[in-house]
PyMOL Python script that loads the backbone (N, CA, C, O; Angstrom):
from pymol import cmd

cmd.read_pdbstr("""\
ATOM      1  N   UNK A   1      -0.059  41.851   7.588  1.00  0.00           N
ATOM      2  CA  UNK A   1      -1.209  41.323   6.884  1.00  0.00           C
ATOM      3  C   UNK A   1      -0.784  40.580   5.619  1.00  0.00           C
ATOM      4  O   UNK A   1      -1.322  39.554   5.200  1.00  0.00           O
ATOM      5  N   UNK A   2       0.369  41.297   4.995  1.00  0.00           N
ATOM      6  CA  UNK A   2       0.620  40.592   3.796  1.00  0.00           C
ATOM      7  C   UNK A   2       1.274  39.157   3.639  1.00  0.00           C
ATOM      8  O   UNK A   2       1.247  38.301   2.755  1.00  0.00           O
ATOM      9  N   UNK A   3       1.935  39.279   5.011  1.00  0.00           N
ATOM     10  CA  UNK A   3       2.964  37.983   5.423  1.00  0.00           C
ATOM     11  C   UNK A   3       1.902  36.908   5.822  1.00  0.00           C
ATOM     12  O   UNK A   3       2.178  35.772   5.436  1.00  0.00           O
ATOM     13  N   UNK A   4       0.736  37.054   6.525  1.00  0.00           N
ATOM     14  CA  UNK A   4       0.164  36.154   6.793  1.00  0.00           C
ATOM     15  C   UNK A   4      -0.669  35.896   5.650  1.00  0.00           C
ATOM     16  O   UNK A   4      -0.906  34.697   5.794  1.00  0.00           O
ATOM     17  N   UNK A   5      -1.341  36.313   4.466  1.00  0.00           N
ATOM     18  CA  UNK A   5      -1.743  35.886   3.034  1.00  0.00           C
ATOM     19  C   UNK A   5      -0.914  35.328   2.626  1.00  0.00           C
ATOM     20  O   UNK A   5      -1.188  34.128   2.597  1.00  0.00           O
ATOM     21  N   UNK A   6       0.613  35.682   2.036  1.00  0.00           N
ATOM     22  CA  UNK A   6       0.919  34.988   1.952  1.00  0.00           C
ATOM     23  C   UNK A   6       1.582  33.416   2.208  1.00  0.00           C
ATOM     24  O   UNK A   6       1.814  32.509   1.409  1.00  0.00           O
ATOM     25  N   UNK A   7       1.744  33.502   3.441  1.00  0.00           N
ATOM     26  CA  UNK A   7       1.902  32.069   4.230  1.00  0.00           C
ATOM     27  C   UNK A   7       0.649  31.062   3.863  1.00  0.00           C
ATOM     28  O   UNK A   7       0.816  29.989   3.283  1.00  0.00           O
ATOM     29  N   UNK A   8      -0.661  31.579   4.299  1.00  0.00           N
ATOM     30  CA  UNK A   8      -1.974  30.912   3.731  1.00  0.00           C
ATOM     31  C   UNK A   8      -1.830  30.323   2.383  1.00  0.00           C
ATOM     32  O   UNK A   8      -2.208  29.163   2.219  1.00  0.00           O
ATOM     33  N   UNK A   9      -1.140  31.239   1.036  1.00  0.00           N
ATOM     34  CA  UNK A   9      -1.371  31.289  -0.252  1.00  0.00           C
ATOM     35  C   UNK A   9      -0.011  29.757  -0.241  1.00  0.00           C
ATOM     36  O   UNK A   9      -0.333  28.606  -0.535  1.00  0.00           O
ATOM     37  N   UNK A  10       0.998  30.051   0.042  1.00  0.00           N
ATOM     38  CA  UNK A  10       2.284  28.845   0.260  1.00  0.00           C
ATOM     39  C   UNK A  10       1.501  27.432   0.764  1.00  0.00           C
ATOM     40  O   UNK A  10       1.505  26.317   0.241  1.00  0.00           O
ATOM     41  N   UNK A  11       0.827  27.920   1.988  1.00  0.00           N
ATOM     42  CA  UNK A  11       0.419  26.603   2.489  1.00  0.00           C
ATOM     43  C   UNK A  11      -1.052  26.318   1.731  1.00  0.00           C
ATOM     44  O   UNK A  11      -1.076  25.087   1.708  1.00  0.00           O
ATOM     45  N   UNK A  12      -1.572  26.513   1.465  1.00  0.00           N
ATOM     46  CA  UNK A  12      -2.314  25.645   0.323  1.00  0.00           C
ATOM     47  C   UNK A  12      -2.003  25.325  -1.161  1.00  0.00           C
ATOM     48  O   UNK A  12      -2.752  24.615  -1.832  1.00  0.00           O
ATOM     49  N   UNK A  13      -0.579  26.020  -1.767  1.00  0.00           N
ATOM     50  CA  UNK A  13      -0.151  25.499  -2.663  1.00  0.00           C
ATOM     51  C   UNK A  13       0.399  24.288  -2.330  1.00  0.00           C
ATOM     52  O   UNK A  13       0.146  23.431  -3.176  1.00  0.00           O
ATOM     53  N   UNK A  14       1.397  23.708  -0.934  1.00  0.00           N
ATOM     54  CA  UNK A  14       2.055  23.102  -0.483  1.00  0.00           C
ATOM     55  C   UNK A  14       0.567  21.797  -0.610  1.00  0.00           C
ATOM     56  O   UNK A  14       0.697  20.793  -1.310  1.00  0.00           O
ATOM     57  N   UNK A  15      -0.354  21.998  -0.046  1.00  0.00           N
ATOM     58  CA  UNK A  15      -1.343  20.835  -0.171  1.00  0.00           C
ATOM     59  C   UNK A  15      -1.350  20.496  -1.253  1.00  0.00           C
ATOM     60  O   UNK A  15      -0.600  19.563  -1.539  1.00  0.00           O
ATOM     61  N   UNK A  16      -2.096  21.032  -2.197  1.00  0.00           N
ATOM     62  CA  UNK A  16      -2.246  20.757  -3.174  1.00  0.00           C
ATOM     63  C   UNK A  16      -1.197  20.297  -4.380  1.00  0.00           C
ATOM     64  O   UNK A  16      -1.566  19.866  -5.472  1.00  0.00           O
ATOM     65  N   UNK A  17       0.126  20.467  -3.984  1.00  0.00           N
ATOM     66  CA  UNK A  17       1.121  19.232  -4.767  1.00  0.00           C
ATOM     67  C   UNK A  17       1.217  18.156  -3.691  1.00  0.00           C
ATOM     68  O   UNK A  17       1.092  17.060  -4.238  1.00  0.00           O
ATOM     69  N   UNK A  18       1.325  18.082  -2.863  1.00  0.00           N
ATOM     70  CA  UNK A  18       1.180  17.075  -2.234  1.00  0.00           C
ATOM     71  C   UNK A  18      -0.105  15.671  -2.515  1.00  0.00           C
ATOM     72  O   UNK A  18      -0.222  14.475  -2.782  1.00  0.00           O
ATOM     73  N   UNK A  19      -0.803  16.847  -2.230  1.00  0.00           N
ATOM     74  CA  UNK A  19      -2.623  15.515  -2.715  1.00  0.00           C
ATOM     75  C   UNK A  19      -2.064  15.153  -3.997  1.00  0.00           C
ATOM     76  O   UNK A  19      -1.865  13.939  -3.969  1.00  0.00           O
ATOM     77  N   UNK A  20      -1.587  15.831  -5.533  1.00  0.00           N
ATOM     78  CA  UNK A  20      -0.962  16.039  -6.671  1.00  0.00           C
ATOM     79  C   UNK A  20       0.013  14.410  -6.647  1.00  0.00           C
ATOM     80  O   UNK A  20      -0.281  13.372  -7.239  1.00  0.00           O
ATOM     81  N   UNK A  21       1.170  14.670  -5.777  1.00  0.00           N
ATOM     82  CA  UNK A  21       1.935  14.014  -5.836  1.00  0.00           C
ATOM     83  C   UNK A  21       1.651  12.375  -5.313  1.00  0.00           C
ATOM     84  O   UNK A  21       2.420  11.514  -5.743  1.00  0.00           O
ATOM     85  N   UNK A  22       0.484  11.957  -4.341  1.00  0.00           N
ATOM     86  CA  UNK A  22       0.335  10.920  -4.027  1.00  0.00           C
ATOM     87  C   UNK A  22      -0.830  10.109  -5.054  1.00  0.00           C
ATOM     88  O   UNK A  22      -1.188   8.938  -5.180  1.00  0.00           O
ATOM     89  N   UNK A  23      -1.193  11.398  -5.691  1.00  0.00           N
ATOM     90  CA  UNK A  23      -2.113  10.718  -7.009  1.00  0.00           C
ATOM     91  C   UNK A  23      -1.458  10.508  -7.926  1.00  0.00           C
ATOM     92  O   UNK A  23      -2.031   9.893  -8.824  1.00  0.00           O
ATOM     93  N   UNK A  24      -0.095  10.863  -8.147  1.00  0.00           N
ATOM     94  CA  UNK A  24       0.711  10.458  -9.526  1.00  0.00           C
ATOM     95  C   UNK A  24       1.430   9.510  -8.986  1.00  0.00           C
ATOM     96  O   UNK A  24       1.883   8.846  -9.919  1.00  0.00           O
ATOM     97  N   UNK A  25       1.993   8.829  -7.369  1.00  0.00           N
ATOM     98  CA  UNK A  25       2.276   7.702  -6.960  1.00  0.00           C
ATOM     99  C   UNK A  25       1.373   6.621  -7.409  1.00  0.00           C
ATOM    100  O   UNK A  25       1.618   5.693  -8.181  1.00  0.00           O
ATOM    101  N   UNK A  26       0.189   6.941  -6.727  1.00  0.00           N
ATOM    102  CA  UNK A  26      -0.394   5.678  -6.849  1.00  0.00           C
ATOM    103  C   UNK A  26      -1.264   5.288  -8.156  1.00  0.00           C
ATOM    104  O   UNK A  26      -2.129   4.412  -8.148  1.00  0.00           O
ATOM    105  N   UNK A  27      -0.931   6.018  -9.208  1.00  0.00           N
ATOM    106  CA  UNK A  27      -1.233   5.770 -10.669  1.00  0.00           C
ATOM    107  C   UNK A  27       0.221   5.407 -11.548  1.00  0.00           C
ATOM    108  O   UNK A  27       0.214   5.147 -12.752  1.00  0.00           O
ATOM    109  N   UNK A  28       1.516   5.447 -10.653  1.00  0.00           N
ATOM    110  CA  UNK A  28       2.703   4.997 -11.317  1.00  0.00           C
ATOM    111  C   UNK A  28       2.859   3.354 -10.409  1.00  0.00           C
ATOM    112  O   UNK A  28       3.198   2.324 -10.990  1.00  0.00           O
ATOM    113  N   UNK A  29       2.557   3.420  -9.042  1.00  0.00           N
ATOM    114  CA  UNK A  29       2.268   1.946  -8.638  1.00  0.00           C
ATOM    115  C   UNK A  29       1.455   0.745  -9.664  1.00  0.00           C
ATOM    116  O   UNK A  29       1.720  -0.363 -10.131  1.00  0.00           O
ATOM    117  N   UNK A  30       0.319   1.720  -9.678  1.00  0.00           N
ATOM    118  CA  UNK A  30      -0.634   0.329 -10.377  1.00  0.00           C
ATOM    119  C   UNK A  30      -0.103   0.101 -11.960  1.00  0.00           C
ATOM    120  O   UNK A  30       0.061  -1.081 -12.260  1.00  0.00           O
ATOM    121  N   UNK A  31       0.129   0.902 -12.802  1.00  0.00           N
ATOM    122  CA  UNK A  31       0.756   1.087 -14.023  1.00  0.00           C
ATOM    123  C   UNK A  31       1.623  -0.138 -14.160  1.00  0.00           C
ATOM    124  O   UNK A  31       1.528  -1.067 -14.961  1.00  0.00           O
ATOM    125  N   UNK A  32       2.587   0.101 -13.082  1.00  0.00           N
ATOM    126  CA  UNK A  32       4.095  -0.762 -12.552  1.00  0.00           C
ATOM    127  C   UNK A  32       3.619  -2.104 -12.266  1.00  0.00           C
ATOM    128  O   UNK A  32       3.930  -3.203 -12.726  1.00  0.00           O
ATOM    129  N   UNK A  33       2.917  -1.788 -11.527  1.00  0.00           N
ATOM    130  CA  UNK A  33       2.669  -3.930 -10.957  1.00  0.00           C
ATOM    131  C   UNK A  33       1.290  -4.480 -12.191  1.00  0.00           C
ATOM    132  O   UNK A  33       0.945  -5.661 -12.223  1.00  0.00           O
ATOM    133  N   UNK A  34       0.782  -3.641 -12.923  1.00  0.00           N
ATOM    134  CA  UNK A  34      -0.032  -3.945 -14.035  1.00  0.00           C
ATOM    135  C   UNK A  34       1.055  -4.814 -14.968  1.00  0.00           C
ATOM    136  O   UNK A  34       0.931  -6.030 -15.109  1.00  0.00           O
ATOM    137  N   UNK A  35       2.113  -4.058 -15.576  1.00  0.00           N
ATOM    138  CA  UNK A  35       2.919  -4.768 -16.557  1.00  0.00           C
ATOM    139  C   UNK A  35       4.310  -5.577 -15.824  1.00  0.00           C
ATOM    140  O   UNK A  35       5.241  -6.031 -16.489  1.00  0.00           O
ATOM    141  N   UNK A  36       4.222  -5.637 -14.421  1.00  0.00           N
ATOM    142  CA  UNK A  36       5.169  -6.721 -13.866  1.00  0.00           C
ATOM    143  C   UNK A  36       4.087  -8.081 -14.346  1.00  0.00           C
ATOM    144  O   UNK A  36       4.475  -9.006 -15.061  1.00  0.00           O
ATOM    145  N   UNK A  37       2.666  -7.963 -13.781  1.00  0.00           N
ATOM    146  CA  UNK A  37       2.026  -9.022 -13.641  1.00  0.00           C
ATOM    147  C   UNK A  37       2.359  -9.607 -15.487  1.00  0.00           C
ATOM    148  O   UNK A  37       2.935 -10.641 -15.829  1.00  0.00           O
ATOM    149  N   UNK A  38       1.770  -8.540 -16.367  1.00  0.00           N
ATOM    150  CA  UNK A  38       1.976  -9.165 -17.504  1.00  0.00           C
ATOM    151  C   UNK A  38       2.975  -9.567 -18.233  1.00  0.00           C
ATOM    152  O   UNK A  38       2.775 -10.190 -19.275  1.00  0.00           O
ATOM    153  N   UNK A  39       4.363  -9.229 -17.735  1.00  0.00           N
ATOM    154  CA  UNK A  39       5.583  -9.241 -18.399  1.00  0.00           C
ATOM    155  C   UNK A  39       5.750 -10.939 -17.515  1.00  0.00           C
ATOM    156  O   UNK A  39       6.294 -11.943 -17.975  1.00  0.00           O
ATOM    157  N   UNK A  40       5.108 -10.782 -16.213  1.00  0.00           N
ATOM    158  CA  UNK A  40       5.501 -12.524 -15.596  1.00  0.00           C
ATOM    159  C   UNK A  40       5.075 -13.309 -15.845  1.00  0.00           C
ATOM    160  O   UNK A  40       5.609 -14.392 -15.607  1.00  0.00           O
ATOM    161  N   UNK A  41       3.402 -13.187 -16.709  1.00  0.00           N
ATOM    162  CA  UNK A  41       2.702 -14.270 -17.313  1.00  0.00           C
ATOM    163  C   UNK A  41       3.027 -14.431 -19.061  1.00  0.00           C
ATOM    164  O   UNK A  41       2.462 -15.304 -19.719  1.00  0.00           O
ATOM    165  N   UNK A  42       3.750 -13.717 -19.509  1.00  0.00           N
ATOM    166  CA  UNK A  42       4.624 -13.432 -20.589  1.00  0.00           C
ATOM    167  C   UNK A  42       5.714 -14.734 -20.421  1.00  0.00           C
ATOM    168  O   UNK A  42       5.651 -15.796 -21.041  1.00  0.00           O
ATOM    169  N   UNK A  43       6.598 -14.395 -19.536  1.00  0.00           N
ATOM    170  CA  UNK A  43       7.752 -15.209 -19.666  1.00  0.00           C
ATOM    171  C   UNK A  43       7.022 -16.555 -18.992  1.00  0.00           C
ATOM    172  O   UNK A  43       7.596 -17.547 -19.442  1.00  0.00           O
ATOM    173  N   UNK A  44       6.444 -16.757 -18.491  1.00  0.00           N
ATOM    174  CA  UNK A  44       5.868 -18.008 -17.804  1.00  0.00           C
ATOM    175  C   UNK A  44       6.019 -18.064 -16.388  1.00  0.00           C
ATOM    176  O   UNK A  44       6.022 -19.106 -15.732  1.00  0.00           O
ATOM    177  N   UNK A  45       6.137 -16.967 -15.961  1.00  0.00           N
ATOM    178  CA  UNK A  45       6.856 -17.200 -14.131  1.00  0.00           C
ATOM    179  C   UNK A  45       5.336 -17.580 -12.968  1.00  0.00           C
ATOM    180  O   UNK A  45       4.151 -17.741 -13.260  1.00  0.00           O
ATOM    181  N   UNK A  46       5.818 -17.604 -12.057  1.00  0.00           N
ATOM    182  CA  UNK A  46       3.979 -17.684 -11.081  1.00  0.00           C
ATOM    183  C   UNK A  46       4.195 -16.609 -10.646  1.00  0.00           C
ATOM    184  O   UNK A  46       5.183 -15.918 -10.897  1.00  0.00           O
ATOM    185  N   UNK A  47       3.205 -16.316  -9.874  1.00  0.00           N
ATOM    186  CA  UNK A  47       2.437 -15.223  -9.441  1.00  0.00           C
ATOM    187  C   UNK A  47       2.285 -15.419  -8.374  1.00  0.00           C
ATOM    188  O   UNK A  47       1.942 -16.581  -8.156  1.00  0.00           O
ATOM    189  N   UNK A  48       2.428 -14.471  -7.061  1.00  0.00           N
ATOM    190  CA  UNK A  48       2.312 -14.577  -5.407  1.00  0.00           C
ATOM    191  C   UNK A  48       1.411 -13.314  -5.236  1.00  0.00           C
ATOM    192  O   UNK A  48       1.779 -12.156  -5.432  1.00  0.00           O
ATOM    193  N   UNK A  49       0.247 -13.697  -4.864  1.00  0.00           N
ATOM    194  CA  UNK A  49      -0.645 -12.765  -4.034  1.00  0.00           C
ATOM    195  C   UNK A  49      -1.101 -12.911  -3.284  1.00  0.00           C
ATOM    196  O   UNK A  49      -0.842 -13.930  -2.643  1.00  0.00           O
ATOM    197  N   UNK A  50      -2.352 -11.776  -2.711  1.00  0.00           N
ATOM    198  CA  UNK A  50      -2.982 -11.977  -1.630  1.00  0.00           C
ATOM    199  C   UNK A  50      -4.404 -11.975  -2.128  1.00  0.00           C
ATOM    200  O   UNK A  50      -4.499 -11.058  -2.943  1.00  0.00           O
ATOM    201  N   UNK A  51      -5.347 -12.497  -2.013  1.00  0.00           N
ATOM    202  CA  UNK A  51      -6.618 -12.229  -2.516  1.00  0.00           C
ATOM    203  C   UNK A  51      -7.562 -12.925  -1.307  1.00  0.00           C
ATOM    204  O   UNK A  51      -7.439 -14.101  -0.963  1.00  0.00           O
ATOM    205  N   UNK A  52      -8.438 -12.062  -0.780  1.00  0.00           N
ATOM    206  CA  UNK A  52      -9.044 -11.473   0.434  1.00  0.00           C
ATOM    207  C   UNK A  52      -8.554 -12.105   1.397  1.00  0.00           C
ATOM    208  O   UNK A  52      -7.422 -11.870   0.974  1.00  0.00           O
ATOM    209  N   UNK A  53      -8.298 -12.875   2.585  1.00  0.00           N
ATOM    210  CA  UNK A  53      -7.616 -13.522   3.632  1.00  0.00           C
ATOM    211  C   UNK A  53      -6.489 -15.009   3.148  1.00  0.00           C
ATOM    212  O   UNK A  53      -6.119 -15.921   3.887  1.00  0.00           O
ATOM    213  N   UNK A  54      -6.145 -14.779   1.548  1.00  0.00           N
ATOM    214  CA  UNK A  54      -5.358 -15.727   1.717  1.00  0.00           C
ATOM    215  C   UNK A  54      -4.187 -15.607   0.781  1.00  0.00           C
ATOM    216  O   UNK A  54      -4.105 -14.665  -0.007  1.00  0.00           O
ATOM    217  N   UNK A  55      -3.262 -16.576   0.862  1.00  0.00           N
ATOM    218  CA  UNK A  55      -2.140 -16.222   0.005  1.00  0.00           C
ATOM    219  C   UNK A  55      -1.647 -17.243  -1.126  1.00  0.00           C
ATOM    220  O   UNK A  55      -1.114 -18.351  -1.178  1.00  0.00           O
ATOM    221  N   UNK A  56      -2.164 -16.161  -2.087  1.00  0.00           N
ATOM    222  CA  UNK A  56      -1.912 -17.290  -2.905  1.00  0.00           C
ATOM    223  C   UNK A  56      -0.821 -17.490  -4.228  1.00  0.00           C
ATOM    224  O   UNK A  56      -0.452 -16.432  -4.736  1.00  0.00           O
ATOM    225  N   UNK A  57      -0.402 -18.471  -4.687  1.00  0.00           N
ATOM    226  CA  UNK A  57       0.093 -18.656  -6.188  1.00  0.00           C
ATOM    227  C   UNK A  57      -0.969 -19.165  -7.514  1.00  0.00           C
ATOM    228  O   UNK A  57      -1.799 -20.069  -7.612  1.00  0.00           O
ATOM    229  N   UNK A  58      -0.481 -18.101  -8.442  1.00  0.00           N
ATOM    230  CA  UNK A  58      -0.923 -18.415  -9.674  1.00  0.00           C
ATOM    231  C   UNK A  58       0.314 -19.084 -10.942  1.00  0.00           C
ATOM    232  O   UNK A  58       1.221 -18.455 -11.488  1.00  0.00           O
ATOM    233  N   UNK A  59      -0.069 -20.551 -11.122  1.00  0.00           N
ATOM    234  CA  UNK A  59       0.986 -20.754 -12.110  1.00  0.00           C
ATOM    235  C   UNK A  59       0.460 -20.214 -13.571  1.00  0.00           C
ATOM    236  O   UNK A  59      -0.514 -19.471 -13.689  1.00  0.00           O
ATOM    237  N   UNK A  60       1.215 -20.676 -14.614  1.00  0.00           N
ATOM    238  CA  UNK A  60       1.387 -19.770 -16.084  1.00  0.00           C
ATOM    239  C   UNK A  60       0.257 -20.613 -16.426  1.00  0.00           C
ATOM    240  O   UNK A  60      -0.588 -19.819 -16.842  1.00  0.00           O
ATOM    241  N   UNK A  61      -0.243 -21.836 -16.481  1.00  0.00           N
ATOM    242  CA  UNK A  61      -1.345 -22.823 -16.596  1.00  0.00           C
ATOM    243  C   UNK A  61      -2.474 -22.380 -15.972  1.00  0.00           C
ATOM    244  O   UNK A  61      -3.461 -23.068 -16.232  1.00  0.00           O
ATOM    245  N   UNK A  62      -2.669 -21.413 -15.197  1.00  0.00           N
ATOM    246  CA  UNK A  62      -3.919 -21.438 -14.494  1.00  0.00           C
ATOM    247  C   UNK A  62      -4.676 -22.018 -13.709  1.00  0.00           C
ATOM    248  O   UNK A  62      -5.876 -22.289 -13.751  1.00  0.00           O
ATOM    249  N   UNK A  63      -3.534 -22.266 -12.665  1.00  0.00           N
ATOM    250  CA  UNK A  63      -3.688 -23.473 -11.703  1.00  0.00           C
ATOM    251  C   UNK A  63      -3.521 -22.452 -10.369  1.00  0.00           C
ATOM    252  O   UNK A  63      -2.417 -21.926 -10.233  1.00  0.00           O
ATOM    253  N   UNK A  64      -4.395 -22.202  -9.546  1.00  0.00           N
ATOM    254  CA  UNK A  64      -4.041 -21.618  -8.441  1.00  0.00           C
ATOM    255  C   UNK A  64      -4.008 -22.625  -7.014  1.00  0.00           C
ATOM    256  O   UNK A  64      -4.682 -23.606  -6.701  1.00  0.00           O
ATOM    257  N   UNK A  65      -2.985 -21.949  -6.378  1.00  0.00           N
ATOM    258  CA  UNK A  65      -2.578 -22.693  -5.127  1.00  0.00           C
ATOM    259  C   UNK A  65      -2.583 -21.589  -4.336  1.00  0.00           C
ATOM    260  O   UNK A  65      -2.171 -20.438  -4.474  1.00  0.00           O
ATOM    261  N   UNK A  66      -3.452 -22.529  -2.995  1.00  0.00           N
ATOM    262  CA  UNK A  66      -3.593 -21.466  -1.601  1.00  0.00           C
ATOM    263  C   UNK A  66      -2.325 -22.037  -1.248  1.00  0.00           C
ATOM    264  O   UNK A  66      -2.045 -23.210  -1.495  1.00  0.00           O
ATOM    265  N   UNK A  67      -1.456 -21.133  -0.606  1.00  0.00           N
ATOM    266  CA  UNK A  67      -0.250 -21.227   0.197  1.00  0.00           C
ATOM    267  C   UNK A  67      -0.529 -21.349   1.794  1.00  0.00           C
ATOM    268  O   UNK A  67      -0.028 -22.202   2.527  1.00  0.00           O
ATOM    269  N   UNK A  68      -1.431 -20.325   2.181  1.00  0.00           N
ATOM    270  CA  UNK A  68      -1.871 -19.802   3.372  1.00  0.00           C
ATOM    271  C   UNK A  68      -2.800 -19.279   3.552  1.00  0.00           C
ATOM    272  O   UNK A  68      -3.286 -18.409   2.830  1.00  0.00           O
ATOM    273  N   UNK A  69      -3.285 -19.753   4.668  1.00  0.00           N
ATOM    274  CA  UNK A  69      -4.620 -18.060   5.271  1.00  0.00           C
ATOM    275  C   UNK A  69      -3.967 -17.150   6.010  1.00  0.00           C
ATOM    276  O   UNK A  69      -3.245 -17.544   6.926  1.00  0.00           O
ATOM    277  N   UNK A  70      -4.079 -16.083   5.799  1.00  0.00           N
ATOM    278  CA  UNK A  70      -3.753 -14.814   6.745  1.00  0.00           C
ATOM    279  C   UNK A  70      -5.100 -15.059   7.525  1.00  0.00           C
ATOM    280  O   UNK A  70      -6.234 -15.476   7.283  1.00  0.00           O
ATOM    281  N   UNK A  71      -4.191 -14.460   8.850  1.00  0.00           N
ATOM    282  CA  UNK A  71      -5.347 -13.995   9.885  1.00  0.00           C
ATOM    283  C   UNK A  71      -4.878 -12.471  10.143  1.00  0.00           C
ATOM    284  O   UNK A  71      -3.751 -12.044   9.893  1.00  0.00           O
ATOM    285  N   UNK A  72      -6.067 -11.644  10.750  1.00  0.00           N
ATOM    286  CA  UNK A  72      -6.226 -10.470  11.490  1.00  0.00           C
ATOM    287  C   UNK A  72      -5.539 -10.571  12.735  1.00  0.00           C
ATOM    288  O   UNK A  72      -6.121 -11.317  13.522  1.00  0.00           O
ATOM    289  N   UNK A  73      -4.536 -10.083  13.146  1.00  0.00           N
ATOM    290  CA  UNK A  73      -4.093  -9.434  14.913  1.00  0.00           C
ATOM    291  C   UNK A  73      -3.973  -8.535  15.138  1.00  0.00           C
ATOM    292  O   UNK A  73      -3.257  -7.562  14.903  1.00  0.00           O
ATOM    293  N   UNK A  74      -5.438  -9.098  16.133  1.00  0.00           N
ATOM    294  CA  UNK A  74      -6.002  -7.624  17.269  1.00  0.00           C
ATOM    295  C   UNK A  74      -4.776  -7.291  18.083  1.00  0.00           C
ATOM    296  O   UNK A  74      -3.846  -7.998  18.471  1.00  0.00           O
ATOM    297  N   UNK A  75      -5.145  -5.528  18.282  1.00  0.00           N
ATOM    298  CA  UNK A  75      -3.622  -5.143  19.452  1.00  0.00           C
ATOM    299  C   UNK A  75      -3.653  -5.782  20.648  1.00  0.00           C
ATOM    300  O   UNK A  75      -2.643  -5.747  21.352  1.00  0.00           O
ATOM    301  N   UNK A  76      -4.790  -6.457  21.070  1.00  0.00           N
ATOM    302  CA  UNK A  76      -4.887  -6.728  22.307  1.00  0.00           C
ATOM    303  C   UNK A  76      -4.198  -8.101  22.441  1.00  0.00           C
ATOM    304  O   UNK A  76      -4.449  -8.820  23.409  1.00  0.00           O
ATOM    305  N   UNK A  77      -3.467  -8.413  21.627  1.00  0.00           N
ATOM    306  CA  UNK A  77      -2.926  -9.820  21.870  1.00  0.00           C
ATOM    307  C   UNK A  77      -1.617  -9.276  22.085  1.00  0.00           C
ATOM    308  O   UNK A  77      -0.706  -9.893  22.637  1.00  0.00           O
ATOM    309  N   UNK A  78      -1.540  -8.123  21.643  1.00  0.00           N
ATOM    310  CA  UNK A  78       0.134  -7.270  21.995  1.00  0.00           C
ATOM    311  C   UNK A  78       0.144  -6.873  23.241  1.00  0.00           C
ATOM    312  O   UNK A  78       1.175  -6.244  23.479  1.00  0.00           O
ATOM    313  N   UNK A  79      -0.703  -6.988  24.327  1.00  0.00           N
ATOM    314  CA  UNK A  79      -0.505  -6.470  25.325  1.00  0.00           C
ATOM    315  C   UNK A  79      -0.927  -5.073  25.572  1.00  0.00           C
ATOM    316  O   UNK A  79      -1.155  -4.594  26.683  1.00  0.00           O
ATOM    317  N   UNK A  80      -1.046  -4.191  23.925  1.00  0.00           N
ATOM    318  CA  UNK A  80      -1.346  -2.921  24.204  1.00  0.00           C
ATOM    319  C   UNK A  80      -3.023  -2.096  24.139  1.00  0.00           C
ATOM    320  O   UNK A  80      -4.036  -2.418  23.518  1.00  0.00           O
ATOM    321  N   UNK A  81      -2.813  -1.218  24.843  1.00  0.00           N
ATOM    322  CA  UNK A  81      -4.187  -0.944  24.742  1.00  0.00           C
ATOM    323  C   UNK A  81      -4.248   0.549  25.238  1.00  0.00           C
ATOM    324  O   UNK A  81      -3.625   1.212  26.068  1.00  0.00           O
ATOM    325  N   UNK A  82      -5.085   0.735  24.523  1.00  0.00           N
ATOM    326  CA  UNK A  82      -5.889   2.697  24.046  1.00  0.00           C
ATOM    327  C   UNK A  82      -5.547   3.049  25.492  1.00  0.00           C
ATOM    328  O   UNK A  82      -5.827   2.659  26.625  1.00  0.00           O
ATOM    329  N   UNK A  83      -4.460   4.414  24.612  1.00  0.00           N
ATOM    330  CA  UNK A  83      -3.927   5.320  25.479  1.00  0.00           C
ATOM    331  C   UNK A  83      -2.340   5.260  26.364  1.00  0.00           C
ATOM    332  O   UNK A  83      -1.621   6.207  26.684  1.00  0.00           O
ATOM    333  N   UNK A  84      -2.095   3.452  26.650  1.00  0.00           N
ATOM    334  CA  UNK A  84      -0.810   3.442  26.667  1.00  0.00           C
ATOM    335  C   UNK A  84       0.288   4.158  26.313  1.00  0.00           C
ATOM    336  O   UNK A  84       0.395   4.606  25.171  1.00  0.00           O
ATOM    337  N   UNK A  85       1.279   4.358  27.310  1.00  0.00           N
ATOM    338  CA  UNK A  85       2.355   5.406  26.625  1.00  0.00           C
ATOM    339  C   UNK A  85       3.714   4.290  26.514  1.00  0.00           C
ATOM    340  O   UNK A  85       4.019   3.634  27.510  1.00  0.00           O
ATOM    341  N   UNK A  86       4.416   4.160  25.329  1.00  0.00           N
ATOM    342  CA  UNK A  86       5.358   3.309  25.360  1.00  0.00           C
ATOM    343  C   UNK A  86       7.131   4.373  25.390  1.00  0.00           C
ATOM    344  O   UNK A  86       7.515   5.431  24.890  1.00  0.00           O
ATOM    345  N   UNK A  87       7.613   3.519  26.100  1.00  0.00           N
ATOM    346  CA  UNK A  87       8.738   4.084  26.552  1.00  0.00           C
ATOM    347  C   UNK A  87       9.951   2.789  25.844  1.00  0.00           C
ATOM    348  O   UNK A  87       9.728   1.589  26.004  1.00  0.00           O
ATOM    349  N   UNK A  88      10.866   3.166  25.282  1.00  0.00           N
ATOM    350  CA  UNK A  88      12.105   2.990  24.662  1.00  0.00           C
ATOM    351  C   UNK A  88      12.783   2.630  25.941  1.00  0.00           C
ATOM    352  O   UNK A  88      12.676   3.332  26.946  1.00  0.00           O
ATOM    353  N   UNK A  89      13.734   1.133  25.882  1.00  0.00           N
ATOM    354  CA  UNK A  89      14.769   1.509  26.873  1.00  0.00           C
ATOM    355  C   UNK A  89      15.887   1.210  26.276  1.00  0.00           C
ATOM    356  O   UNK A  89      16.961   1.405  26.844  1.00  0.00           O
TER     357      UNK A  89
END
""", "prot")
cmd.dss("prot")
cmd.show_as("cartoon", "prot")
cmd.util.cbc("prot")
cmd.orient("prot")
């Protein structure tokens, strides 16, 4: 009885740094590309993003250039489809 409390008590500590740990990722991500962006409009460099289906550059002037449109690909142009089993050769 005690072995299985404690296993329970391990495995929900184990969650809970985990959930812990992907919330202190993704608050050290945005932090990080927050002061890349500003340290690049600092020195004068451009800027490459994505902003909703397209790709774009921002120069130090404030001149934006579409590079590209992204498109969406469906799996079904891969040939694959729900439930397929893929095999390695």
């Amino acid at each position: 009885m005690k072995n299985k409390i404690a296993r329970f008590i391990i495995k929900q500590h184990k969650e809970k740094l985990s959930a812990n740990e992907t919330d202190i990722l993704i608050k050290s991500a945005s932090r990080s590309s927050n002061y890349a962006i500003r340290e690049s409009k600092a020195l004068g460099l451009t800027i490459k993003s994505i902003s909703g289906k397209k790709l774009i550059e921002k120069h130090p002037n404030g001149e934006i250039i579409v590079l590209r449109n992204l498109q969406d690909k469906s799996i079904s142009e891969n040939g694959l489809k729900k439930g397929m089993i893929l095999c390695r050769k």
